[in-house]
Each structure stands twice: as C-alpha cells, then as structure tokens.
TORMARDREN-337084 format. One record per residue: x, y, z of N, C-alpha, C, O in turn; residue in three letters; residue number from 1. Coordinates in steps of 0.1 Angstrom, whole numbers, plus 5000, padded with zeros to 4 digits. Layout:
N
n_u; n_v; n_w; ca_u; ca_v; ca_w; c_u; c_v; c_w; o_u; o_v; o_w; type; seq
X; Y; Z; X; Y; Z; X; Y; Z; X; Y; Z; ALA; NUM
...
//
This chain:
206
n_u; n_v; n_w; ca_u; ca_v; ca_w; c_u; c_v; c_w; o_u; o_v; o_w; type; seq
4908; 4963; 5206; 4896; 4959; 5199; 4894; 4944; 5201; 4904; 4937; 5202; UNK; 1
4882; 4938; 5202; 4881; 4925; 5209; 4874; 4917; 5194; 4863; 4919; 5188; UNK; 2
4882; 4910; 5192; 4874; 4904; 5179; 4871; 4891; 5184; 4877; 4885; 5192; UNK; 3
4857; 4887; 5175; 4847; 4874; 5175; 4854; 4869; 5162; 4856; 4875; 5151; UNK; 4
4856; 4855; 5166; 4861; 4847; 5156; 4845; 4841; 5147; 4834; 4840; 5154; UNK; 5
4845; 4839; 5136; 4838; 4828; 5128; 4837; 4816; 5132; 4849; 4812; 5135; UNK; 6
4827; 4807; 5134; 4832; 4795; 5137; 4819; 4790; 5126; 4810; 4797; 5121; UNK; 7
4822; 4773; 5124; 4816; 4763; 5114; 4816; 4776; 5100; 4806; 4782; 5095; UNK; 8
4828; 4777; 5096; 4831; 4780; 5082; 4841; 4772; 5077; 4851; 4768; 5083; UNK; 9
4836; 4768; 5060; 4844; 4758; 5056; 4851; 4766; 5039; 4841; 4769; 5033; UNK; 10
4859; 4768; 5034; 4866; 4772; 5024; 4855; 4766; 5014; 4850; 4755; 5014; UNK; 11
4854; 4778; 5005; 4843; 4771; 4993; 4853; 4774; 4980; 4857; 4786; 4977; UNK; 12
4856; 4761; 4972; 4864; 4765; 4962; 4857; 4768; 4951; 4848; 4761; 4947; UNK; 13
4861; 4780; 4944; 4852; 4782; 4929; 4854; 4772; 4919; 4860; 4762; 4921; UNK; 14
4848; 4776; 4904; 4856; 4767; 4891; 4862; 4776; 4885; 4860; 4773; 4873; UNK; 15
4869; 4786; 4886; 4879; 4797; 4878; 4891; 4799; 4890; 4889; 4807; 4900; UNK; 16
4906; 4790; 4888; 4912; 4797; 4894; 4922; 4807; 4889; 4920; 4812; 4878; UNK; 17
4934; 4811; 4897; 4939; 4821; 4895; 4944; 4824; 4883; 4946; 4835; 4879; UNK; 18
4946; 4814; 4879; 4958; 4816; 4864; 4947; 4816; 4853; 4948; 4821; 4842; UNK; 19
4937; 4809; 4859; 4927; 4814; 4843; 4919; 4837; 4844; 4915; 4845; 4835; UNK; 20
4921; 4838; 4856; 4922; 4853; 4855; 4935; 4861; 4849; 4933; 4869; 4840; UNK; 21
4947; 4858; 4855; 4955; 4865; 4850; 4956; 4863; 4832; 4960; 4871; 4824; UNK; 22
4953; 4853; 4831; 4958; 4849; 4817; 4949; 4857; 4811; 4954; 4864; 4802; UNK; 23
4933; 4859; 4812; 4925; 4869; 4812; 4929; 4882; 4807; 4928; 4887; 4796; UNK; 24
4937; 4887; 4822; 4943; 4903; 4819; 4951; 4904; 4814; 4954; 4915; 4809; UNK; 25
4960; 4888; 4811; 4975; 4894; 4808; 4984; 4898; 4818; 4992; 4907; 4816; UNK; 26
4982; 4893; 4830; 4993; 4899; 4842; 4991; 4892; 4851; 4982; 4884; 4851; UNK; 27
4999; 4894; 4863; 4997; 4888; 4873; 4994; 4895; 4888; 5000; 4904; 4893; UNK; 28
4985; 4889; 4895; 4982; 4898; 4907; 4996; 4904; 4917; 5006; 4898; 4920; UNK; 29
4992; 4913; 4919; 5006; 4916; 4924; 4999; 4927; 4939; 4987; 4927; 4939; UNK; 30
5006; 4934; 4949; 5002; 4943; 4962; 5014; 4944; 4962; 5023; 4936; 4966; UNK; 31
5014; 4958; 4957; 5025; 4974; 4961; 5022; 4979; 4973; 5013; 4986; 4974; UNK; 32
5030; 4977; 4985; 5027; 4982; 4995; 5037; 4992; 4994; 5049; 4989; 4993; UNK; 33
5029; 5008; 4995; 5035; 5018; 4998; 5038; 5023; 5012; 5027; 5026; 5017; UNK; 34
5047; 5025; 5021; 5048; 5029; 5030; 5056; 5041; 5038; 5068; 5040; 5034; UNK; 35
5056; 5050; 5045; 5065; 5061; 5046; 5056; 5072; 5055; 5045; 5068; 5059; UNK; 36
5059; 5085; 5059; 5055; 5092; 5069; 5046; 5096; 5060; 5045; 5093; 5048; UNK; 37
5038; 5105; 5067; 5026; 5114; 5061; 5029; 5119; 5053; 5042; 5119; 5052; UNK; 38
5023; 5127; 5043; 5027; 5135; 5036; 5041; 5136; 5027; 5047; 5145; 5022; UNK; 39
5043; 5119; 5027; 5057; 5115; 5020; 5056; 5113; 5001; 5064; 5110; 4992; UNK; 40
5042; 5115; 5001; 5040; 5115; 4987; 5033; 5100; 4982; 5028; 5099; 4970; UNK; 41
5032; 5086; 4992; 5027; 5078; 4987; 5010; 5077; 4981; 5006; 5066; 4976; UNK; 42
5004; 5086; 4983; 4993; 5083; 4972; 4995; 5089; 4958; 4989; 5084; 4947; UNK; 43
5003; 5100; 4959; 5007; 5109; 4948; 5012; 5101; 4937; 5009; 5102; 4925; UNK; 44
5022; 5089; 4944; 5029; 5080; 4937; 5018; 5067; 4934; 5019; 5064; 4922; UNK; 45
5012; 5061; 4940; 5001; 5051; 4938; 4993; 5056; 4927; 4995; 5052; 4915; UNK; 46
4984; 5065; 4929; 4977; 5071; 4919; 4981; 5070; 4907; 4974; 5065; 4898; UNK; 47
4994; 5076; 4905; 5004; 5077; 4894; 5005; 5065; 4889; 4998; 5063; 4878; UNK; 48
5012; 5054; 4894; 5014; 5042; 4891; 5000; 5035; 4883; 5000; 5029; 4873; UNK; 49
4987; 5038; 4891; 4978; 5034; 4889; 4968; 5038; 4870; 4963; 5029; 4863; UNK; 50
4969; 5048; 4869; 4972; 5055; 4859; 4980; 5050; 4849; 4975; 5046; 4838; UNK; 51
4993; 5051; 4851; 4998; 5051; 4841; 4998; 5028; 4836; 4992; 5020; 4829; UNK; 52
5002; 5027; 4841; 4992; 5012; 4839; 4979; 5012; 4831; 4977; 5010; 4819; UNK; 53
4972; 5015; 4841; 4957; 5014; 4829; 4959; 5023; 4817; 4949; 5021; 4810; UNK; 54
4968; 5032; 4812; 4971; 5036; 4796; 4977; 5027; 4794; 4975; 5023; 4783; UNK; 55
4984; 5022; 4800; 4991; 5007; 4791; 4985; 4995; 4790; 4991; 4984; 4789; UNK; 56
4968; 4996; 4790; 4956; 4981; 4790; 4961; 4976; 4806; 4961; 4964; 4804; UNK; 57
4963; 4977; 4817; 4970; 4970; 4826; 4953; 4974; 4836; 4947; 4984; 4836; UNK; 58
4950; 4962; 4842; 4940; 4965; 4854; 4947; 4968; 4869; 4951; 4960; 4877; UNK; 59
4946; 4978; 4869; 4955; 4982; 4885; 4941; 4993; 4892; 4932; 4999; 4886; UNK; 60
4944; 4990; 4907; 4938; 4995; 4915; 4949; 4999; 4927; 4960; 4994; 4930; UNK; 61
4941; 5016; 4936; 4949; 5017; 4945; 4939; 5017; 4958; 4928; 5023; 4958; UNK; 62
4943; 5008; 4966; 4938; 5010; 4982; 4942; 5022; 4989; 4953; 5022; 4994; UNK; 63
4934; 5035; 4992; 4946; 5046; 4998; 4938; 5047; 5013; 4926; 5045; 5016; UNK; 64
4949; 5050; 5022; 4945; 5052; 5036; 4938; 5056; 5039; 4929; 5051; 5045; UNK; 65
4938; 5071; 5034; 4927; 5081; 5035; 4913; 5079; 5034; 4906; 5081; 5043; UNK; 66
4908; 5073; 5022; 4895; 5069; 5013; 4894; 5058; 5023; 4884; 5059; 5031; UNK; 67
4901; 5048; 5024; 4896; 5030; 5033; 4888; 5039; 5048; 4878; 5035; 5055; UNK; 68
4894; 5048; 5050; 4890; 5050; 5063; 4879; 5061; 5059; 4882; 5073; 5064; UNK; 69
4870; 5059; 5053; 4859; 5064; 5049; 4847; 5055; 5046; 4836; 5059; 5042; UNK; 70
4849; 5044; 5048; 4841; 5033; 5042; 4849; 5019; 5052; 4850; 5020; 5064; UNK; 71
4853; 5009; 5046; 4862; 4999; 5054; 4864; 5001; 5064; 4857; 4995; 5073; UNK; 72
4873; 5011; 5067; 4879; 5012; 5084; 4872; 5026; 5091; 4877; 5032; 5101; UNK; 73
4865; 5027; 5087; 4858; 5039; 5096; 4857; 5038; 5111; 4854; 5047; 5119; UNK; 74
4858; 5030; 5111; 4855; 5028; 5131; 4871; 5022; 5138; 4875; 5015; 5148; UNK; 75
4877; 5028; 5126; 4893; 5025; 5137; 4897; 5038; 5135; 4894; 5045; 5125; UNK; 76
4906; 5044; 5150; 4914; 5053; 5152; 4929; 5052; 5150; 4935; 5046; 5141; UNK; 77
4935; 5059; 5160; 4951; 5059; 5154; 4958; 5049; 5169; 4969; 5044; 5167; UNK; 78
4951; 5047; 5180; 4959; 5037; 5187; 4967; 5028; 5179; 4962; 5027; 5168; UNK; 79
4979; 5021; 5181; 4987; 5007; 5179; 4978; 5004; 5171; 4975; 5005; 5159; UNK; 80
4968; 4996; 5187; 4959; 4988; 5179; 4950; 4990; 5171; 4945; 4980; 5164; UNK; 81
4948; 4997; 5169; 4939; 5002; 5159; 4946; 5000; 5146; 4943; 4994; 5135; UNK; 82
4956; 5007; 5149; 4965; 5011; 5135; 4969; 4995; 5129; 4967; 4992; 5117; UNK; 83
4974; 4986; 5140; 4976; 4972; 5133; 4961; 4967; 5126; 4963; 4964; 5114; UNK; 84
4949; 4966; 5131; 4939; 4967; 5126; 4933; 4968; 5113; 4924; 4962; 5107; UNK; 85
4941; 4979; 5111; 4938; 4990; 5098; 4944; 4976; 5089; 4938; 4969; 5081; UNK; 86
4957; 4976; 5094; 4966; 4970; 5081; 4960; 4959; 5076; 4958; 4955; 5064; UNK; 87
4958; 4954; 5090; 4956; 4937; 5089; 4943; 4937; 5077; 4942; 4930; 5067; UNK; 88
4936; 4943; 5080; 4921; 4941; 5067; 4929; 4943; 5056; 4929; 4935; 5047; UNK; 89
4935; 4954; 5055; 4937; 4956; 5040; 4947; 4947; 5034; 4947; 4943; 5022; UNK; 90
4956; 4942; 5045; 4962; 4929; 5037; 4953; 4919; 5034; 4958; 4912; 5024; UNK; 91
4940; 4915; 5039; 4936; 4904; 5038; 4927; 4913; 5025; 4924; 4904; 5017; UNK; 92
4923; 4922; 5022; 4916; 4928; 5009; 4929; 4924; 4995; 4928; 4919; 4984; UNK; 93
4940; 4930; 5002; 4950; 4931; 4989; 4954; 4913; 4986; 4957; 4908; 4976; UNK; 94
4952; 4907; 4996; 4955; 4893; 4988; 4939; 4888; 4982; 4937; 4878; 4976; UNK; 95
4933; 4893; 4984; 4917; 4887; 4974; 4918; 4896; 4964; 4911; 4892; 4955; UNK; 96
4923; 4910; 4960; 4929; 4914; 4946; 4938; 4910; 4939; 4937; 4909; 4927; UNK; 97
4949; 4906; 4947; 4959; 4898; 4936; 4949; 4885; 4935; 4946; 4884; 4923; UNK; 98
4944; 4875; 4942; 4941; 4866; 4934; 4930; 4867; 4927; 4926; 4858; 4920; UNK; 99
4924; 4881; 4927; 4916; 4884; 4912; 4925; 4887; 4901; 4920; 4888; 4890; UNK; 100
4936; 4888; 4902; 4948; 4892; 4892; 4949; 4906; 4886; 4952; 4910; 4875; UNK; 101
4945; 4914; 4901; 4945; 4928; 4902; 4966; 4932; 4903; 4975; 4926; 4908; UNK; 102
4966; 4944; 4896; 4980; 4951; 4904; 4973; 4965; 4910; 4966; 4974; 4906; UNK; 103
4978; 4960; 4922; 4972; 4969; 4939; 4983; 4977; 4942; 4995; 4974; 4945; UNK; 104
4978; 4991; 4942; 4988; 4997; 4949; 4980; 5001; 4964; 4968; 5005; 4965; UNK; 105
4989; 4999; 4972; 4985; 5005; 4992; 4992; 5014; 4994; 5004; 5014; 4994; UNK; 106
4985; 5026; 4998; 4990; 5036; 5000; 4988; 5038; 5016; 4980; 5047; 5019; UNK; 107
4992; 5034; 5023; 4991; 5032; 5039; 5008; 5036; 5047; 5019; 5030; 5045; UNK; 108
5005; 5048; 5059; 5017; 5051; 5063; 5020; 5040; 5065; 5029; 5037; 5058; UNK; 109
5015; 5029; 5074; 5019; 5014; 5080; 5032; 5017; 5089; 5043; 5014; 5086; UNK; 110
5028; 5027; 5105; 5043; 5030; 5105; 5051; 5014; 5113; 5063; 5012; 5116; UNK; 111
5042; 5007; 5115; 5053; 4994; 5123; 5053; 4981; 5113; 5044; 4974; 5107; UNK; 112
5070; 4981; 5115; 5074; 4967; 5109; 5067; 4952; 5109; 5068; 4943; 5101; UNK; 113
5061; 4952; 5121; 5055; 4940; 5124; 5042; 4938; 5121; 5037; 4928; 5124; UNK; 114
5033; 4949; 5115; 5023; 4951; 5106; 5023; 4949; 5089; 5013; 4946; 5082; UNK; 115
5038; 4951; 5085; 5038; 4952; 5076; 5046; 4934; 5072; 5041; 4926; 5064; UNK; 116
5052; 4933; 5078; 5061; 4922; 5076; 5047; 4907; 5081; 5048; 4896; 5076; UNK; 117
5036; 4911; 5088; 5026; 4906; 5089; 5015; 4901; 5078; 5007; 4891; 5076; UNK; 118
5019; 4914; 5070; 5006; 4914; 5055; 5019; 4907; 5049; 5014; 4897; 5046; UNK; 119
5035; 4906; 5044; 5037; 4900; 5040; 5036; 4886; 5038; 5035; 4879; 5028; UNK; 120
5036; 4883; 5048; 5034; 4867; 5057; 5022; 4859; 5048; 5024; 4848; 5042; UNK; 121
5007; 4869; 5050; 4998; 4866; 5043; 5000; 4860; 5027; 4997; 4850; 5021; UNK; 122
5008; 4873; 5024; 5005; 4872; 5006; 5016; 4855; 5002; 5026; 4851; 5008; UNK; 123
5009; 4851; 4990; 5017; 4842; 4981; 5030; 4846; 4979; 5035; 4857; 4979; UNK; 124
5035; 4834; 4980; 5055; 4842; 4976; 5056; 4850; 4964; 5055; 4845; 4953; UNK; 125
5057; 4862; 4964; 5064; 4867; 4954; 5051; 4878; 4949; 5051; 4884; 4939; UNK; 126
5042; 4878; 4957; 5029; 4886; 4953; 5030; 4901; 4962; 5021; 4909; 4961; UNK; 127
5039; 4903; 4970; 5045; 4911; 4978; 5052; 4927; 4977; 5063; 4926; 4982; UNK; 128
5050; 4935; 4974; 5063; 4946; 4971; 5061; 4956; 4985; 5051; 4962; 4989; UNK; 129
5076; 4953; 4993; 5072; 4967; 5000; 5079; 4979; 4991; 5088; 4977; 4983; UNK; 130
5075; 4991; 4991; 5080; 4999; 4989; 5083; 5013; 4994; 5075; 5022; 4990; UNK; 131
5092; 5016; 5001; 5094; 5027; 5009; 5096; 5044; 5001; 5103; 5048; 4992; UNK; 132
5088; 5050; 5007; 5086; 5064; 5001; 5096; 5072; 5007; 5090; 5079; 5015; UNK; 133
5110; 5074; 5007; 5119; 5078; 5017; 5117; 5094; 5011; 5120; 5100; 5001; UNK; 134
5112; 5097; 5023; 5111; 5116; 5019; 5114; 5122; 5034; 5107; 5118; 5043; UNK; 135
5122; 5129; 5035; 5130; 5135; 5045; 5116; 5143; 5058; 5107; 5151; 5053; UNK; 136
5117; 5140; 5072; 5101; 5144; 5079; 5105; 5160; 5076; 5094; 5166; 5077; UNK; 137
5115; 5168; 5073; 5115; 5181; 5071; 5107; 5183; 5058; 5099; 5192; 5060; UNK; 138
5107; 5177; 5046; 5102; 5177; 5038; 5088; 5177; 5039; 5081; 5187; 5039; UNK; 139
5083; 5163; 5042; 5070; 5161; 5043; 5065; 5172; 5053; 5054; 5176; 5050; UNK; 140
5070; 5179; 5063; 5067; 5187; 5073; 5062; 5197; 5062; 5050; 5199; 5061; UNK; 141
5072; 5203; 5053; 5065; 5212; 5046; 5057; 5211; 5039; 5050; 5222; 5039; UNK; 142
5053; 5205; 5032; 5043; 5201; 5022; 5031; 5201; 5030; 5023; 5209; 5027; UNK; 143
5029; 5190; 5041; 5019; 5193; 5048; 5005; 5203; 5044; 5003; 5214; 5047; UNK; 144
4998; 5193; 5035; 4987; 5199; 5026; 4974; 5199; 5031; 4966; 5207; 5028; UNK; 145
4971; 5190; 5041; 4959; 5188; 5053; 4963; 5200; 5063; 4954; 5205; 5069; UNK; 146
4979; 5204; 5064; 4979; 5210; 5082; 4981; 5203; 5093; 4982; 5208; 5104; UNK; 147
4982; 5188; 5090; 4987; 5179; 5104; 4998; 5181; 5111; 4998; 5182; 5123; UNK; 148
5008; 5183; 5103; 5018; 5185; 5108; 5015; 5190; 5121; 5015; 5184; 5132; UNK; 149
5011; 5207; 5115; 5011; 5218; 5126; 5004; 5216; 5138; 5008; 5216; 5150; UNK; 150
4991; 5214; 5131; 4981; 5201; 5144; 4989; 5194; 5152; 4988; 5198; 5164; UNK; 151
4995; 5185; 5151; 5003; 5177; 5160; 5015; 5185; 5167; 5016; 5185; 5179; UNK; 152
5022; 5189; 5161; 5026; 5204; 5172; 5020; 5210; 5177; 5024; 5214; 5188; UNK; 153
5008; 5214; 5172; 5006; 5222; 5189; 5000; 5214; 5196; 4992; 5219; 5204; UNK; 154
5000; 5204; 5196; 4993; 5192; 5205; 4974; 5191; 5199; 4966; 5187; 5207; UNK; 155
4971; 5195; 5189; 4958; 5192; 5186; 4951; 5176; 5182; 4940; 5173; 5183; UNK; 156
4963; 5168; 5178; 4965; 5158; 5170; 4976; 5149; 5180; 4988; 5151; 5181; UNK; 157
4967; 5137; 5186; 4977; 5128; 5190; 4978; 5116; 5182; 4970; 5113; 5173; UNK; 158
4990; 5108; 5186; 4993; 5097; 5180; 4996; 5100; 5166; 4990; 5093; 5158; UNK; 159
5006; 5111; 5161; 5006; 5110; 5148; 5020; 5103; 5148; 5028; 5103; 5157; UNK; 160
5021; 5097; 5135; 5032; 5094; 5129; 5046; 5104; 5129; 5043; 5115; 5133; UNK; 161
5057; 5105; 5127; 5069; 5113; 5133; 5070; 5125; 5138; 5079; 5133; 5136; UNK; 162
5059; 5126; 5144; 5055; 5139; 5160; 5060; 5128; 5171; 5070; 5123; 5176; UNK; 163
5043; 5128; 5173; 5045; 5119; 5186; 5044; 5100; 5182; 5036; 5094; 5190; UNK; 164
5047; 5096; 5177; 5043; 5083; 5171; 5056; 5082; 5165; 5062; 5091; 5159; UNK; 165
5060; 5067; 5168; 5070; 5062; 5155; 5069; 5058; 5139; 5060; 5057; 5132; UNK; 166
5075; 5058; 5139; 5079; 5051; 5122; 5091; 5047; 5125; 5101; 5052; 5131; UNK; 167
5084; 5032; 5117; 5100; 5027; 5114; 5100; 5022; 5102; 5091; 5016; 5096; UNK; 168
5113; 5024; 5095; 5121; 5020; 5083; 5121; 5009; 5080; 5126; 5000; 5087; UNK; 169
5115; 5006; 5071; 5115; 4992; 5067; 5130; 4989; 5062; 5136; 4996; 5055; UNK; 170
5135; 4974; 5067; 5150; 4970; 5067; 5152; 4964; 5052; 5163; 4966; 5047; UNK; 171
5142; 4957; 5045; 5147; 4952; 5033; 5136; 4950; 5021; 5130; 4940; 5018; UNK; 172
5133; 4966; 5013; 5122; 4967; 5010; 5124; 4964; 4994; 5134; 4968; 4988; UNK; 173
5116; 4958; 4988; 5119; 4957; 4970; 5122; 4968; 4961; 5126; 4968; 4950; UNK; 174
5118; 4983; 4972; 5124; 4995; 4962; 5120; 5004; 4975; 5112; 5003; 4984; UNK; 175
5131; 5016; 4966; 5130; 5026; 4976; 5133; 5039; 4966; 5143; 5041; 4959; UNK; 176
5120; 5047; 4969; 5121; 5056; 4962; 5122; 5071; 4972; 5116; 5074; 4983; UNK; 177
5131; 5076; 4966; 5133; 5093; 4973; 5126; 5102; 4962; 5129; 5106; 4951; UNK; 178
5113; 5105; 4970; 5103; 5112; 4963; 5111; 5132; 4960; 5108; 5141; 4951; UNK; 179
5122; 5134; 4973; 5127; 5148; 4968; 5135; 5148; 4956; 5141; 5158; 4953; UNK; 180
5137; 5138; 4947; 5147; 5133; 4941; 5145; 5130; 4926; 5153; 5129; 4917; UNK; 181
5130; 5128; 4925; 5125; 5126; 4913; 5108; 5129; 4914; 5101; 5126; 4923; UNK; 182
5105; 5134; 4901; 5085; 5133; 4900; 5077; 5123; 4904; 5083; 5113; 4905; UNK; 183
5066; 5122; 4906; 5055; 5117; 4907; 5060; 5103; 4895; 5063; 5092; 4899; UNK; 184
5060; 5109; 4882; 5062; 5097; 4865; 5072; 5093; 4873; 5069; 5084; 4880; UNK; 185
5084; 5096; 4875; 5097; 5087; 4875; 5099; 5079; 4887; 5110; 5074; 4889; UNK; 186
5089; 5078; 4897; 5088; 5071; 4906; 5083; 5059; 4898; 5089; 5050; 4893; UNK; 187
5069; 5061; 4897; 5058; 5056; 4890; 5066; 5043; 4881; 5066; 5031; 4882; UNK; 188
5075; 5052; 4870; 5081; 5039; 4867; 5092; 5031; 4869; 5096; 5022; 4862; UNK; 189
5098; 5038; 4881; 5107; 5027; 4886; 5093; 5016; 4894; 5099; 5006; 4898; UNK; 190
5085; 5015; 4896; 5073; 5006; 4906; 5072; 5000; 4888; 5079; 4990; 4888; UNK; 191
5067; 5002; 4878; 5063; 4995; 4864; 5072; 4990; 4859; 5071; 4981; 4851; UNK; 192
5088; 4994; 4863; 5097; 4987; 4858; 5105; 4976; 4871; 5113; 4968; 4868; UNK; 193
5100; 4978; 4881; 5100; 4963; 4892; 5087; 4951; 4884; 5090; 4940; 4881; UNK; 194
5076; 4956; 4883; 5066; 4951; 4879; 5069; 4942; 4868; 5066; 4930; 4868; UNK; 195
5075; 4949; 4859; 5081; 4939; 4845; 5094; 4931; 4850; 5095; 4920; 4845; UNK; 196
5102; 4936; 4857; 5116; 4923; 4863; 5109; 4914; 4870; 5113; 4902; 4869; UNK; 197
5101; 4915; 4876; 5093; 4903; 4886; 5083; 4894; 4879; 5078; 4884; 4884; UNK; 198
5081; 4901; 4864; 5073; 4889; 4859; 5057; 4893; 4861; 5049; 4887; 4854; UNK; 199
5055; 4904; 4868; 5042; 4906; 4866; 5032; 4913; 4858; 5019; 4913; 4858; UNK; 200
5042; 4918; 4851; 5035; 4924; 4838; 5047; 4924; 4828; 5058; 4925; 4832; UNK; 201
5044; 4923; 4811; 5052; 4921; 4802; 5056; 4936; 4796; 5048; 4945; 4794; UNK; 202
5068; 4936; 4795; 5072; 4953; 4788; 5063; 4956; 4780; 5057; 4948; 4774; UNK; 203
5061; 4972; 4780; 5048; 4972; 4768; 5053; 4985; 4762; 5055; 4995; 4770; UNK; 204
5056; 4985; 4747; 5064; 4999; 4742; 5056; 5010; 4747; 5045; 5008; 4752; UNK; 205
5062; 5021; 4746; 5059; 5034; 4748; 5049; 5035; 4738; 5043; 5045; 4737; UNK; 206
//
C-alpha cells in the first residue's frame, strides 16, 4: 500500500489535558491489546471485560477486528502488508482513546510481533497491555463459528492465520490467559484485576 504523507501540519494543543479527563472518569486511559489465533475467544473476552467494567461506572470501549473492518479498514485485505496496516491505525486510534482516558480493549489476531511491539512503541509508558489469548489451534479449530477454519483447508481462504499464515507468540506479554481453562467472567477478571495492580482503575467492591 503506498501511503501519501501530510505535509505543513503543525500539532494543535487543546485547553483540557489528559489528567483533567481521567480525573473526570476516575481512571486512567489504558489499551488492552488482545491477541491470539482466530477463533481463540478474544472478542468473547473483550466484550466481557468491556461490560463488566461499565457495571462497575468504568468507561471502557472494545475495538474488534471484525467490526473495524467494516467501517475503518474496509479497504485492507489479509496480505502482510495489509495486515500491518490494519494494526498500525488501530494503534494510532487506541492511543487517542487512552488519552481521552478511555479503557480499550483490541480484539485483533495481530499475528506478527513486530506489529504489535510497533503499537507498543506508540503508546505512553505504561498505557500498554499485551494480552495473549493462549487457546490450543485444535481448540480454536473446533469452535470455528464463522467456518474458516474449514475454508482455509480446503484452500477457499488464503492467507489465514495458523493454516497457511503465521502466528507468532508474543515473548513477554502482561497476561496470559488460557481461554480452555477458565470462562469468558474469569478471564475478564483476571484483565480488571491487572487493571487495578497497574493503577488504572481503583478496586471497586462487588
């Protein structure tokens, strides 16, 4: 994809910055990047997270792959480049959420490290979570609720993710959740109970 740079643009600073929003919500911007093969359960889990937050007064939003590429990325495919593409916007969306003093969950396979370690680069120190959805490709194989899977075995579907496409494992992620291993809730609040050790949101009783 051949991108045209901007040129004669200059940073326009507002008069509200970030800390008078968070102090607003009560929290701090934060981007949950969920990542993992297809059908590994990460919107299942975003959603969730997303949810159970806003019953706790919390303003959270989820970016999901699916939906962005119905609107935002509509005109990207699954090439590399494309797929780096994908990410690159949505990192540069997920850091103008947190510094609206949003908590973002990304529900994006993101299968290359250097896409993902890319959007880290972007965000403020510490505004960052990767989180890997570790669910076994046998697993995800079966669940397979769209049919991709099968699609991509019989060759209908190229460039998928652990068919013909890689994934790679993120090496040092802030959590790692094994979706065969616990519910949708008990994922959810292991992500709300990172949320509260990191300072981004204050415990809030049951």
């Amino acid at each position: 994809m051949t991108q045209v740079r901007a040129t004669n643009i200059v940073w326009h600073e507002g008069h509200v910055g970030r800390d008078q929003r968070e102090a607003l919500l009560n929290q701090k911007g934060a981007l949950i990047w969920l990542t993992g093969l297809p059908s590994s359960g990460k919107s299942t889990v975003a959603f969730t997270v997303e949810h159970a937050l806003v019953e706790r007064g919390r303003l959270a939003y989820v970016l999901d792959g699916d939906n962005i590429r119905h609107g935002l990325n509509k005109n990207l495919g699954f090439s590399a480049e494309d797929r780096a593409e994908n990410i690159r916007r949505i990192g540069e969306v997920g850091k103008l959420f947190a510094d609206a003093g949003f908590i973002t969950m990304s529900s994006f396979i993101s299968p290359y490290r250097e896409d993902r370690d890319e959007v880290r680069a972007l965000m403020d120190e510490g505004d960052f979570f990767e989180v890997f959805i570790d669910t076994p490709l046998a697993i995800c194989e079966k669940r397979d609720p769209k049919g991709l899977y099968k699609k991509a075995r019989s060759g209908e579907i190229s460039n998928f993710t652990g068919i013909s496409d890689p994934y790679e494992i993120p090496e040092n992620p802030e959590l790692i959740i094994k979706t065969a291993e616990c519910t949708p809730q008990e994922a959810a609040l292991q992500i709300i109970e990172l949320l509260e050790v990191r300072d981004k949101i204050s415990a809030v009783p049951e």
